[in-house]
Each structure stands twice: as structure tokens, then as C-alpha cells.
C-alpha positions as CSV (number, residue, x, y, z in Angstrom):
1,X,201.6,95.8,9.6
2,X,201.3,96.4,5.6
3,X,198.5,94.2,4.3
4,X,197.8,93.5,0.2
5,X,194.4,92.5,-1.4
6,X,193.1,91.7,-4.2
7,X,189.6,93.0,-4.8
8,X,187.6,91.7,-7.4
9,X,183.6,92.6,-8.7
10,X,181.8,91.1,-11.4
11,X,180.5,94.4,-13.0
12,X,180.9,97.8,-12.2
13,X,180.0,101.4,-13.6
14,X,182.3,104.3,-14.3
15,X,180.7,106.0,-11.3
16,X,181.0,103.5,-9.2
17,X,184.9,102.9,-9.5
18,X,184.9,106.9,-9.1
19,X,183.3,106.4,-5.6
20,X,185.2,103.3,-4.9
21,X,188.7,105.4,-5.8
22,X,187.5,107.8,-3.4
23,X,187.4,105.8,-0.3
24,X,191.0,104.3,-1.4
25,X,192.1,107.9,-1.7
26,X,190.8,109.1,1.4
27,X,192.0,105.8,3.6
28,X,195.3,106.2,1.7
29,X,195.6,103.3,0.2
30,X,197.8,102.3,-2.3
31,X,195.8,101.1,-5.5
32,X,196.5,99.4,-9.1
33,X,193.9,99.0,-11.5
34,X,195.0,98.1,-15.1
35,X,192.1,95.3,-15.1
36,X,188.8,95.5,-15.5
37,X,186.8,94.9,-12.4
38,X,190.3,94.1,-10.7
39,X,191.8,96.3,-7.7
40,X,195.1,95.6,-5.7
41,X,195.3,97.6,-3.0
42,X,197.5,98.0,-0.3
43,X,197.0,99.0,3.5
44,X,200.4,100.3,5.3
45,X,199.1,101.4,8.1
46,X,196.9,97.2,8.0
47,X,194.0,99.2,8.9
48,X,191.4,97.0,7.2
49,X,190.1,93.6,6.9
50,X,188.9,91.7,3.8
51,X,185.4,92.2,5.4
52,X,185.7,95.7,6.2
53,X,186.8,96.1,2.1
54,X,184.0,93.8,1.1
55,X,181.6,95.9,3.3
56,X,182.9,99.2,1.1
57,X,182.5,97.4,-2.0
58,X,178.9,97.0,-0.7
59,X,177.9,100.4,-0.4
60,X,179.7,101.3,-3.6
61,X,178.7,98.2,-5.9
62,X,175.2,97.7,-4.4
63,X,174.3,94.0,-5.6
64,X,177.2,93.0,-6.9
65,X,178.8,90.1,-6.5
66,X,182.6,90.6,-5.2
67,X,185.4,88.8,-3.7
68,X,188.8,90.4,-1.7
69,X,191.2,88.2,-0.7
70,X,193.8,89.2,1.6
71,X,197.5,88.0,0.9
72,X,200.0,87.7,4.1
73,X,203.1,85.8,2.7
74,X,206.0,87.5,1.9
75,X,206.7,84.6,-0.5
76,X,204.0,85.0,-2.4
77,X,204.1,85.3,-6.6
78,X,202.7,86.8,-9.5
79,X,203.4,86.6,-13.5
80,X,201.1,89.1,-16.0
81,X,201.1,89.9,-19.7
82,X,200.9,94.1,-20.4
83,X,202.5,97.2,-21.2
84,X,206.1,97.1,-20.3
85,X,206.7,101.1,-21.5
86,X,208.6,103.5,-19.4
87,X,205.9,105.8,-19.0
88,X,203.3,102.9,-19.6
89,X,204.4,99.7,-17.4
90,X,201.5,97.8,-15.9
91,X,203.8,96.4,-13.7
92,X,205.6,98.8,-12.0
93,X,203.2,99.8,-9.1
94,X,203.1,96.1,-8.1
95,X,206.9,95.5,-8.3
96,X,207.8,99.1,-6.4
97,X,204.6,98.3,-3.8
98,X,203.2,95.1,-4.1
């Protein structure tokens, strides 16, 4: 079963979101991250549990305060303001996977 998060940490280094993309990359996850500090990613094999994600952000974010929260419903909504470009559309990840 496909599960979504949202994954959010209160500061974070360059190297650190390099780490962090490398255990999305090698779980294959699907990821967005136009926001600062801000991650959707999404599990289709539902491998992982908000804890399990926390736990990662843990080892890759030492100290630093985080939150995932795991959405089930397929009625669920979003609205954002960005880049709209063919090319350059913030959006399109979330509307294609999401």
C-alpha cells in the first residue's frame, strides 16, 4: 500500500539533505523538495512508518527537531504559490505522484 509524508526539520545543512537524499534514493522513494527544510515523500511499496522516517531523520539531522506526518486519505488537499514553468513547475511532482 502507497503511503505519502510530509517531513519537516527545523534546520538542516547542505550535507545533511545530501545524506538524507541518499537514503530516499536508495529506499526508492519518491521525493519533492522545493521548500526549505520541507520533504514529501512517497513510499509505493508502504515500506515505512512515520517513526521509522523520523528515526532516519535522526541519524541524518542529529539534534534537530523534526516532525513527519503520515497522510492516508485519498481525499486529502493541498493549494501552494510557485513556479508554474514547463520546465520549472513546483507542482508537478505532487499532482503526477502525490
Amino acid at each position: 500500500m502507497k503511503k505519502r509524508f510530509v517531513v519537516c526539520v527545523n534546520s538542516a545543512t547542505n550535507e545533511q539533505n545530501k545524506q538524507f537524499k541518499e537514503f530516499i534514493r536508495e529506499n526508492g522513494l519518491g521525493w519533492w523538495h522545493w521548500l526549505r527544510n520541507v520533504w514529501l515523500l512517497s513510499d509505493s511499496k508502504g515500506k515505512f512508518s512515520a517513526a521509522e522516517i523520523r528515526d532516519q531523520l535522526g541519524r541524518n539531522y542529529p539534534g534537530v527537531y523534526s516532525l513527519v506526518l503520515e497522510l492516508r486519505g485519498d481525499d486529502d488537499t493541498w493549494s501552494g504559490f510557485g513556479p508554474k514553468k514547463e520546465g520549472k513547475n513546483m507542482f508537478k511532482w505532487i499532482r503526477d505522484n502525490w
